[in-house]
C-alpha positions in Angstrom: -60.2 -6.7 1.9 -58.0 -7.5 5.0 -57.3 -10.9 5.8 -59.5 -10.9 8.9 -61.9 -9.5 6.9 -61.8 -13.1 5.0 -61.2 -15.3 7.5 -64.7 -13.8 9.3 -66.6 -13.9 6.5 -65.3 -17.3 5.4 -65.8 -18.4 9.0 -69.7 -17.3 8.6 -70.3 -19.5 5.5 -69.7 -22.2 7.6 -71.5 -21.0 10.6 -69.0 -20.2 12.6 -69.3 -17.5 15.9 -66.0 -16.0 15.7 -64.2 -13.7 18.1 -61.2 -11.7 17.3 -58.5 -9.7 19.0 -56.0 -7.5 16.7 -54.2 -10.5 15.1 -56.6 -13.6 15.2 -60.1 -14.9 14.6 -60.7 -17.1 16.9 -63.8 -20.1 16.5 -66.1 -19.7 19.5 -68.4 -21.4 21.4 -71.6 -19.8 22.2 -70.5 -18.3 25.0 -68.3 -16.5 23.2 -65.4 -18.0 24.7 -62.5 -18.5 22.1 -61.8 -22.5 21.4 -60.0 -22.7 18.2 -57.6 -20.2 16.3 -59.0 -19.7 13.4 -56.3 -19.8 9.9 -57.3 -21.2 6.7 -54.4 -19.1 5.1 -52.3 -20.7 6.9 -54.0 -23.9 7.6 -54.4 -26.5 5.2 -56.6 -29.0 7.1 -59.0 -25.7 8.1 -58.8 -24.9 4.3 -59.8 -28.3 3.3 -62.6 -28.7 5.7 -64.0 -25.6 4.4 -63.9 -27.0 0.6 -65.3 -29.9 1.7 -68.3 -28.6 4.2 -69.1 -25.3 1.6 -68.8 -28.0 -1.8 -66.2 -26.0 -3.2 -64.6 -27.4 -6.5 -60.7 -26.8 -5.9 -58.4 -26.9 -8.9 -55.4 -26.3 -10.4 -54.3 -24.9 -14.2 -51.5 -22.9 -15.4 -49.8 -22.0 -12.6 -52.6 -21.1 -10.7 -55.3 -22.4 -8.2 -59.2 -21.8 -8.3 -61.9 -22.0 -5.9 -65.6 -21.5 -6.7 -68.8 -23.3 -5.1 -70.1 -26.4 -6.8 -73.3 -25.3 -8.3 -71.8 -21.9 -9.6 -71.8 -20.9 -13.0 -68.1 -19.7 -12.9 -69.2 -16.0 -12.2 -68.2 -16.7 -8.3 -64.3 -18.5 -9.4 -61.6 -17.6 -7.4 -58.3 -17.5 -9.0 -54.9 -17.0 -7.4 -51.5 -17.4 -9.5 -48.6 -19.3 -7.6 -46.6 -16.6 -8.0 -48.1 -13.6 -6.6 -49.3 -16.1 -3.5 -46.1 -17.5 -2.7 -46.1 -21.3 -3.7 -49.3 -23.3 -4.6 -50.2 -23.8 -1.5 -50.6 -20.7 -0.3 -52.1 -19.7 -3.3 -54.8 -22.7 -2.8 -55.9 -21.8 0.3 -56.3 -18.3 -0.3 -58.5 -19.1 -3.3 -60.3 -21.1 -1.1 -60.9 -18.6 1.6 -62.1 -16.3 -1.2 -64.3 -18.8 -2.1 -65.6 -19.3 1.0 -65.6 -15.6 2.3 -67.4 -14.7 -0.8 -70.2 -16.8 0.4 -70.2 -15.3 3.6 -70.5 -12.3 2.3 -73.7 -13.3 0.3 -75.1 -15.0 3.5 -74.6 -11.8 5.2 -75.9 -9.8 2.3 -79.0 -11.8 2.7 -79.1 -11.6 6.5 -79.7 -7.4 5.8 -82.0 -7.5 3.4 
């Protein structure tokens, strides 16, 4: 999955519109028009706001960083090693935009059906 492919689906668990050109995703108002640039993977504020508003428990254990949603049974765990992710950081917010787009993807999933 492409990185814009996360970043929209993490931005629907939240409830986010989105809009998007060929390199961002961009938060939007109802109008569509484009307010916020929208980067998790690169931002750690936007990563932590969407642990904290999707529950996500965020942790850290040999050499690596997991994301899953609170009340999961661990089937749903995101786990990214330092190491392939570039530094813990990076690897913690990538776990938790895979968190959070896996979500989306269930909200969406849902939307269809």
């Amino acid at each position: 999955m492409s990185d814009r492919e996360l970043l929209e689906l993490a931005a629907r668990a939240v409830g986010y519109r989105t809009a998007s050109d060929a390199r961002n995703v961009w938060i939007a108002d109802s109008d569509g028009t484009r307010t916020v640039r929208f980067c998790p993977l690169d931002d750690s504020g936007q990563a932590f706001a969407l642990a904290v508003d999707l529950d996500l428990n965020v942790f850290h254990a040999a050499n690596c960083a997991y994301a899953m949603p609170s009340e999961d049974d661990g089937s749903n765990e995101q786990r990214v090693s330092y190491a392939a992710a570039g530094g813990k950081y990076k690897a913690t917010r990538l776990a938790i935009v895979r968190a959070a787009a896996e979500i989306g993807r269930a909200a969406l999933a849902q939307e269809g059906s």
